[in-house]
N, CA, C and O atoms as a Tinker XYZ file with bonds, in Angstrom:
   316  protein
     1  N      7.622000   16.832000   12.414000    73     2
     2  CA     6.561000   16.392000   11.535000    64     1     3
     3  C      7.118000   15.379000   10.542000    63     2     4     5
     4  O      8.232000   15.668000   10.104000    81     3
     5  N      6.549000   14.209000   10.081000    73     3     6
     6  CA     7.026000   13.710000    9.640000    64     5     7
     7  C      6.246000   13.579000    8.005000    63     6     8     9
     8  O      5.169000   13.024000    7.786000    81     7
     9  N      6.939000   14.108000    7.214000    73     7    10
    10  CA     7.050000   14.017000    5.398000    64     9    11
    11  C      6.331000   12.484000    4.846000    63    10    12    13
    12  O      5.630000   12.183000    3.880000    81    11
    13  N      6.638000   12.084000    5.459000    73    11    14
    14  CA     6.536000   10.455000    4.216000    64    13    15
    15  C      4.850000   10.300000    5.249000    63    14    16    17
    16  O      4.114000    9.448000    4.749000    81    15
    17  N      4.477000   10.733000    6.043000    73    15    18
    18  CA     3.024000   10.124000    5.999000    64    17    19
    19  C      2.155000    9.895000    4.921000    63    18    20    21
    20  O      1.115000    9.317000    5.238000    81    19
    21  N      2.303000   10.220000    3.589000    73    19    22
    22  CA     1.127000   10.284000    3.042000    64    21    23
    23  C      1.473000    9.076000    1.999000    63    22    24    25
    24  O      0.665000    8.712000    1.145000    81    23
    25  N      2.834000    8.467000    2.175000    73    23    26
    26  CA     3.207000    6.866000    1.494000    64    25    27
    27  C      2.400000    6.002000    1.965000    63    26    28    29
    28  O      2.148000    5.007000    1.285000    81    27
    29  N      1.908000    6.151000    3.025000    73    27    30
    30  CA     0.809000    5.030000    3.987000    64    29    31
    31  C     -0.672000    5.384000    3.118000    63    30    32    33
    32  O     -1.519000    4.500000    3.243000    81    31
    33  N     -0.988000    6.319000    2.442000    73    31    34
    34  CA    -2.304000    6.834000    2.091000    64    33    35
    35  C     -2.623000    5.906000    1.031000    63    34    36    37
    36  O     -1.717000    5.623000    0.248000    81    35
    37  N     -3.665000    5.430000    0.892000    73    35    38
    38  CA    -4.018000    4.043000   -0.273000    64    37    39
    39  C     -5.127000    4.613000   -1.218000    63    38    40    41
    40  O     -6.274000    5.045000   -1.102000    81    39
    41  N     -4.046000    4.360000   -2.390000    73    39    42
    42  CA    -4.969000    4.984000   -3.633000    64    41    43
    43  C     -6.294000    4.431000   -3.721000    63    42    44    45
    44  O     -6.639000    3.507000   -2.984000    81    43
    45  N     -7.215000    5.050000   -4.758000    73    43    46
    46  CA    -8.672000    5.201000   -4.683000    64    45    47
    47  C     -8.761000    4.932000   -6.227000    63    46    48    49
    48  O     -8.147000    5.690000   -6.978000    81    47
    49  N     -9.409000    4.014000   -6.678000    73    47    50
    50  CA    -9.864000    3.986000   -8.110000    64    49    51
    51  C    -10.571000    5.479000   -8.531000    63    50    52    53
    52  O    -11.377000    6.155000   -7.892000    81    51
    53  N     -9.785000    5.787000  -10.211000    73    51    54
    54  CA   -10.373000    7.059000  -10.351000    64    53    55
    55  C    -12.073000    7.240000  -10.756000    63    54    56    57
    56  O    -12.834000    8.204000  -10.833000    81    55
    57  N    -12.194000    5.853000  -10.951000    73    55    58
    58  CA   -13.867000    6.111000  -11.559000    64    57    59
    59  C    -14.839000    5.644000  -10.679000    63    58    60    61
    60  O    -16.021000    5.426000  -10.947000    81    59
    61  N    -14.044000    5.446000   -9.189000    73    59    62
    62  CA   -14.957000    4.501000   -8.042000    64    61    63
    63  C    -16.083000    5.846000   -7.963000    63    62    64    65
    64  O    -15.980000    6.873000   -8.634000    81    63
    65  N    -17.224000    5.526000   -6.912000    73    63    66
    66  CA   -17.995000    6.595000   -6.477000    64    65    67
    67  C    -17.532000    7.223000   -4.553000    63    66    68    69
    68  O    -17.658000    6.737000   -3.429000    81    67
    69  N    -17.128000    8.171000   -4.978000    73    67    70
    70  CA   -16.816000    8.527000   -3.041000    64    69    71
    71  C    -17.018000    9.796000   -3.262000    63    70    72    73
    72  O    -16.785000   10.481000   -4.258000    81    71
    73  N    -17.551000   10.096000   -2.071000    73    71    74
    74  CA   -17.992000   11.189000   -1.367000    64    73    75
    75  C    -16.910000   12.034000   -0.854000    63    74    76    77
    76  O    -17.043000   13.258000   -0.824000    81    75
    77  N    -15.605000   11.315000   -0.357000    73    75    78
    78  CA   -14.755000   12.290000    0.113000    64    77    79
    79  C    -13.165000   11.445000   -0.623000    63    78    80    81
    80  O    -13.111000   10.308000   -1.094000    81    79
    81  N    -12.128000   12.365000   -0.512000    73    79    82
    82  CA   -11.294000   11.867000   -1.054000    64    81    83
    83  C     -9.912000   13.246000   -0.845000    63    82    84    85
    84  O    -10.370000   14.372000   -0.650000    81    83
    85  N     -8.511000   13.137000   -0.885000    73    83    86
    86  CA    -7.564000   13.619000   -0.895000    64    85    87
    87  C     -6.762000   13.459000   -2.062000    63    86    88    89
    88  O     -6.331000   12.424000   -2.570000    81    87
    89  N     -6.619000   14.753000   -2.435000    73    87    90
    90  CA    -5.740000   14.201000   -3.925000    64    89    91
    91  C     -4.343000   15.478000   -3.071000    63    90    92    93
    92  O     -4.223000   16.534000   -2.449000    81    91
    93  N     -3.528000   14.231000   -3.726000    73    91    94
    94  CA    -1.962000   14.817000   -3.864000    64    93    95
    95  C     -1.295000   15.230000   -4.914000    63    94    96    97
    96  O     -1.192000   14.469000   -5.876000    81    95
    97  N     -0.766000   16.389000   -4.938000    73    95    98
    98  CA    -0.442000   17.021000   -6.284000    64    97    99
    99  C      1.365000   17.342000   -5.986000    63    98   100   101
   100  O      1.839000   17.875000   -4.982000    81    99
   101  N      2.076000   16.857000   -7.132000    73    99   102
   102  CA     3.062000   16.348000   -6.759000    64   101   103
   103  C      4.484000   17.629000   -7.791000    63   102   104   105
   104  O      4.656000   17.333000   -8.974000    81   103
   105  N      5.076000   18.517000   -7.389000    73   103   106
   106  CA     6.012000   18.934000   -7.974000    64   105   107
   107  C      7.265000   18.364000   -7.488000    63   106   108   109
   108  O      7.398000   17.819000   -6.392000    81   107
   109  N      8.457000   18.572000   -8.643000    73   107   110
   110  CA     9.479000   18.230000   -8.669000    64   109   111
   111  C     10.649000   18.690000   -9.723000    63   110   112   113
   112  O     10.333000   19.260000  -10.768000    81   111
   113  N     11.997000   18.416000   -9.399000    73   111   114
   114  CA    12.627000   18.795000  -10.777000    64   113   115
   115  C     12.780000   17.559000  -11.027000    63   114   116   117
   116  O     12.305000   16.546000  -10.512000    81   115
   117  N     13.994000   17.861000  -12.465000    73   115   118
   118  CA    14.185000   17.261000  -13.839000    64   117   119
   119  C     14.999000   16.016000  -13.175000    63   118   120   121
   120  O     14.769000   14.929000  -13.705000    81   119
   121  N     15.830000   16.023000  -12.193000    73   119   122
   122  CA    16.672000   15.256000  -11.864000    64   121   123
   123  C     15.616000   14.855000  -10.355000    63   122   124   125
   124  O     16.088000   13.838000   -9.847000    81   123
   125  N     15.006000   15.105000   -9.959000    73   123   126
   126  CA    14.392000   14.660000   -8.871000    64   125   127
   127  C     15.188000   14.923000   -7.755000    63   126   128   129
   128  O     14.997000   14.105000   -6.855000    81   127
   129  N     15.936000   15.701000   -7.529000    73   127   130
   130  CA    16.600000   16.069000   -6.285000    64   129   131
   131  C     15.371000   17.342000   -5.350000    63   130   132   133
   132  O     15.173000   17.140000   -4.152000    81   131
   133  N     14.969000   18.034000   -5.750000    73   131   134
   134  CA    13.810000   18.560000   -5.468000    64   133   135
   135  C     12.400000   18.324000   -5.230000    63   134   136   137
   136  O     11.671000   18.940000   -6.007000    81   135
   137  N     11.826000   17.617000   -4.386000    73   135   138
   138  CA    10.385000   16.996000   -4.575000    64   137   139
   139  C      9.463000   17.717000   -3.504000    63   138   140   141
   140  O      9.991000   18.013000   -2.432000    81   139
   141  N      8.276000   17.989000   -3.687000    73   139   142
   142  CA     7.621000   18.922000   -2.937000    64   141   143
   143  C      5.597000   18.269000   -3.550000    63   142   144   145
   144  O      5.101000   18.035000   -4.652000    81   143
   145  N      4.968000   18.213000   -1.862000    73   143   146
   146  CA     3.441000   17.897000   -2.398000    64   145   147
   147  C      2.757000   18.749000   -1.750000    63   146   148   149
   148  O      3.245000   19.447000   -0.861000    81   147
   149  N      1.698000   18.788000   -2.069000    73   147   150
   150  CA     0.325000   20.092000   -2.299000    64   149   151
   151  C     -0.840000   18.724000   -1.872000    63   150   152   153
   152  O     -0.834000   17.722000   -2.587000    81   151
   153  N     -1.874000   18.820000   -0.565000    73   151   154
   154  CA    -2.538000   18.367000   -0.342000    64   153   155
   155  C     -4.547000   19.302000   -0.802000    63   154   156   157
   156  O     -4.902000   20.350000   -0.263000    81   155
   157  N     -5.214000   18.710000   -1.591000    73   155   158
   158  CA    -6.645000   18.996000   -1.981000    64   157   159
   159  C     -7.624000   18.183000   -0.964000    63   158   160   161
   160  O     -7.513000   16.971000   -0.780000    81   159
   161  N     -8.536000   18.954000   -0.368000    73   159   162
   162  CA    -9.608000   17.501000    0.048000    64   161   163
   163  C    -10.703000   18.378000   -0.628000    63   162   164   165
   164  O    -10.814000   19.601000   -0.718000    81   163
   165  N    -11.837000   16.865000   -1.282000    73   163   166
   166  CA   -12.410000   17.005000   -1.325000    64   165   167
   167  C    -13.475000   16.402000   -0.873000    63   166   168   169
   168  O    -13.304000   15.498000   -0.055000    81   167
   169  N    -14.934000   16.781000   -1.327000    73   167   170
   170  CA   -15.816000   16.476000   -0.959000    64   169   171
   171  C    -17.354000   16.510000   -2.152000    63   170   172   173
   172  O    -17.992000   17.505000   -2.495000    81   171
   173  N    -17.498000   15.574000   -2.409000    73   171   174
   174  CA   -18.878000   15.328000   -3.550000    64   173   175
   175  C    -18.416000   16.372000   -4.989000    63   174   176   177
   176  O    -19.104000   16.928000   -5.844000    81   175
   177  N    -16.738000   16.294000   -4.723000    73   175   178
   178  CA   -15.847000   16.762000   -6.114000    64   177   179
   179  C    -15.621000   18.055000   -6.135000    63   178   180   181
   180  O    -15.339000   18.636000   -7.183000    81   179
   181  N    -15.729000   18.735000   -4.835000    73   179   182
   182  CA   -15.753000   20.114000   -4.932000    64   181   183
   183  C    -14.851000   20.827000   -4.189000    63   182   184   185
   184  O    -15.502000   21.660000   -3.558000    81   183
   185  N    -13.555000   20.938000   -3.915000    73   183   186
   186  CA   -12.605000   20.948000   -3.410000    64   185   187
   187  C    -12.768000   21.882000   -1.777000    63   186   188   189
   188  O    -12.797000   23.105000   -1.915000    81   187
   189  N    -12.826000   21.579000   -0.953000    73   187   190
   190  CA   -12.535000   22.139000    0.458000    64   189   191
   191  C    -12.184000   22.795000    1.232000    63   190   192   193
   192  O    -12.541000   23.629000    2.064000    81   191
   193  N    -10.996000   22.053000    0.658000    73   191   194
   194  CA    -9.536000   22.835000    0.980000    64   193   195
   195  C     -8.120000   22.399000    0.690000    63   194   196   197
   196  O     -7.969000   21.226000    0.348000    81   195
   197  N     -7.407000   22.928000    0.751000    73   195   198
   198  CA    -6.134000   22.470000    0.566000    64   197   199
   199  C     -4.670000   23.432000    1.321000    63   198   200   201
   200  O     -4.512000   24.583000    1.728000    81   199
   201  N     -3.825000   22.214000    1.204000    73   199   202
   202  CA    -2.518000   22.681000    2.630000    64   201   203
   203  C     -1.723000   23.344000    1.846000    63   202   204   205
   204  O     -2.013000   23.536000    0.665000    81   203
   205  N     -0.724000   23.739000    2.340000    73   203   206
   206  CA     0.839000   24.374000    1.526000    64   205   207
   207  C      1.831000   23.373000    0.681000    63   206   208   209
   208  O      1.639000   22.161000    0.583000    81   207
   209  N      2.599000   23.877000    0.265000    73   207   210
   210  CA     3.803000   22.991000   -0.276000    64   209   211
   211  C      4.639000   22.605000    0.872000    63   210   212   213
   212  O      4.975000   23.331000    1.808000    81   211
   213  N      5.011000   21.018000    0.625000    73   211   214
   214  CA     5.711000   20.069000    1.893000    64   213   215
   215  C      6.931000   19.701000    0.993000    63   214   216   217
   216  O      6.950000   19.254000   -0.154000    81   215
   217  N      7.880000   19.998000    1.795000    73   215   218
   218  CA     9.387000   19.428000    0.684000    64   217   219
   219  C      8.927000   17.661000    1.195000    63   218   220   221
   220  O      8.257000   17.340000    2.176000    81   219
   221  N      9.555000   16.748000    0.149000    73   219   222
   222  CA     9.662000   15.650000    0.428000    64   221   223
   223  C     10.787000   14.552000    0.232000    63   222   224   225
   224  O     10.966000   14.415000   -0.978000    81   223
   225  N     11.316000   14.017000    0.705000    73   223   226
   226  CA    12.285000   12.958000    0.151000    64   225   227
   227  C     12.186000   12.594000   -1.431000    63   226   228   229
   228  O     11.156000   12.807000   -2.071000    81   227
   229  N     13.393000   12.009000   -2.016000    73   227   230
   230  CA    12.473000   11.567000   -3.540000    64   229   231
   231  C     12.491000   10.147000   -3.225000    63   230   232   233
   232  O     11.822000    9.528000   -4.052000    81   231
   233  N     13.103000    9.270000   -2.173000    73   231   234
   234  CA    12.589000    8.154000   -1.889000    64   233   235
   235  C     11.150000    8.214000   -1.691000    63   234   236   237
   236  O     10.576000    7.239000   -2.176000    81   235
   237  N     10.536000    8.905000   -1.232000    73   235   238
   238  CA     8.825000    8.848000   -1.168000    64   237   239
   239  C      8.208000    9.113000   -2.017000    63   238   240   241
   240  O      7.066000    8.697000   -2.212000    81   239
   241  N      8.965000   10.040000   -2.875000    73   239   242
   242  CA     8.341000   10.258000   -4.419000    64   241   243
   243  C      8.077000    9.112000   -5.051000    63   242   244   245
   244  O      7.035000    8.696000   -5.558000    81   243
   245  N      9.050000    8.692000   -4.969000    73   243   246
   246  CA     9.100000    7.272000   -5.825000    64   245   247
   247  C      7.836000    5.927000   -5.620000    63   246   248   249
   248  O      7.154000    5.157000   -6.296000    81   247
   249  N      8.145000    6.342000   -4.059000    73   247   250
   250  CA     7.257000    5.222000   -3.669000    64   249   251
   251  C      5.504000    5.512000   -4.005000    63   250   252   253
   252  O      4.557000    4.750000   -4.202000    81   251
   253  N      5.646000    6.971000   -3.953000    73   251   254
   254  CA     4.304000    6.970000   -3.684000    64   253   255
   255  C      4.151000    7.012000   -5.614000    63   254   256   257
   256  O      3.004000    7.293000   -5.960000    81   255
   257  N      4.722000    6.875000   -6.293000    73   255   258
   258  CA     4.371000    6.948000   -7.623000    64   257   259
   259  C      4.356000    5.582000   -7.903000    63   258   260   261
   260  O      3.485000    5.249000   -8.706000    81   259
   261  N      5.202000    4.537000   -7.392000    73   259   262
   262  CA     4.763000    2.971000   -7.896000    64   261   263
   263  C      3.620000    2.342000   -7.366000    63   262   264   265
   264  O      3.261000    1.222000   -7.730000    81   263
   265  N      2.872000    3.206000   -6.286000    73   263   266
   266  CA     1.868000    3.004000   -5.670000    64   265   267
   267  C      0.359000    2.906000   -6.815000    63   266   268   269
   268  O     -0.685000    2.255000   -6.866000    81   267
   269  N      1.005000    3.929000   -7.570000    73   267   270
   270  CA    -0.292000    3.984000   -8.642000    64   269   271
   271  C      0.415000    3.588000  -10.413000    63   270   272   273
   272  O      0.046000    4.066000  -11.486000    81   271
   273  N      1.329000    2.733000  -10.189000    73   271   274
   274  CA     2.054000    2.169000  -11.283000    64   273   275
   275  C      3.051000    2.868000  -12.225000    63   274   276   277
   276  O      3.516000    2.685000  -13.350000    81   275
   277  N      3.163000    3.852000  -11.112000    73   275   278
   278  CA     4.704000    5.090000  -12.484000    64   277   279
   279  C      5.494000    4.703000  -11.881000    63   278   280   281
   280  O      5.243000    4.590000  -10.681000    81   279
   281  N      7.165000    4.203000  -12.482000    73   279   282
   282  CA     7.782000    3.399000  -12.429000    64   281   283
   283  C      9.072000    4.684000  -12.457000    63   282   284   285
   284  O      9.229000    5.067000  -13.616000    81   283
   285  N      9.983000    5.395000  -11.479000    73   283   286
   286  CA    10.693000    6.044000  -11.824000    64   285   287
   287  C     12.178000    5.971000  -11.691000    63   286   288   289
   288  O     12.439000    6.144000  -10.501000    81   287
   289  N     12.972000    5.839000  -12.201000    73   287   290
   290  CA    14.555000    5.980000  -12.219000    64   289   291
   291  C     15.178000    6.749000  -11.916000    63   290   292   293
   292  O     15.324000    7.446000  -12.920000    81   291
   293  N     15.498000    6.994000  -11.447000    73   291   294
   294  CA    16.801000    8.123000  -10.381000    64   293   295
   295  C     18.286000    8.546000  -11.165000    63   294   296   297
   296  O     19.281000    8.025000  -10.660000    81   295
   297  N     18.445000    9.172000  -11.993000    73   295   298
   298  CA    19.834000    9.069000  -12.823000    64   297   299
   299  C     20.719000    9.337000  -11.570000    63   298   300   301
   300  O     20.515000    9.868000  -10.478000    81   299
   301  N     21.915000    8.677000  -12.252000    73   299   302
   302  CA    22.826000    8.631000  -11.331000    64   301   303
   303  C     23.801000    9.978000  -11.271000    63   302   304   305
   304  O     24.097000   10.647000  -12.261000    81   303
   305  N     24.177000   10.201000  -10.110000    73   303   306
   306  CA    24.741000   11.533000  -10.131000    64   305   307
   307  C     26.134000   11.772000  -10.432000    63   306   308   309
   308  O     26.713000   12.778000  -10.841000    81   307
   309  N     26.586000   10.472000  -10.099000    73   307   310
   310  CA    28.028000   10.407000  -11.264000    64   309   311
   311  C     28.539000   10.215000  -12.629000    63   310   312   313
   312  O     29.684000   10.026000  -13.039000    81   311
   313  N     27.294000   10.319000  -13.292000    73   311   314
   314  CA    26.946000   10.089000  -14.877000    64   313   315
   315  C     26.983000   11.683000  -15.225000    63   314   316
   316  O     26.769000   12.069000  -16.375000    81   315
């Protein structure tokens, strides 16, 4: 199965009008070595359903956070 599918998923303005929609809910630790997402669908805002916790790369973390303009830094692990 492959983890990073949901980097391909294209954000949705939050105040657009839609009928259906997937929100990703995103845990992690302090250093980002740990990253893990939680999939919601909904539908006319009323939630559906939703999947389990997916470990994820934090390269995809990342990506999928500049996707919607959070900008994140990775401390270095030899610091």
């Amino acid at each position: 199965m492959d983890n990073s599918a949901f980097v391909k998923l294209v954000p949705v303005n939050y105040y657009a009008v839609k009928n259906a929609y997937i929100e990703g809910q995103f845990f992690y630790s302090k250093d980002y070595s740990e990253c893990h997402v939680m999939f919601r669908y909904y539908e006319n805002d009323k939630s559906i359903s939703e999947s389990g916790l997916f470990d994820i790369k934090t390269d995809d973390l990342v990506k999928a956070f500049a996707k919607v303009g959070i900008i994140v830094t990775i401390p270095d692990k030899n610091e």
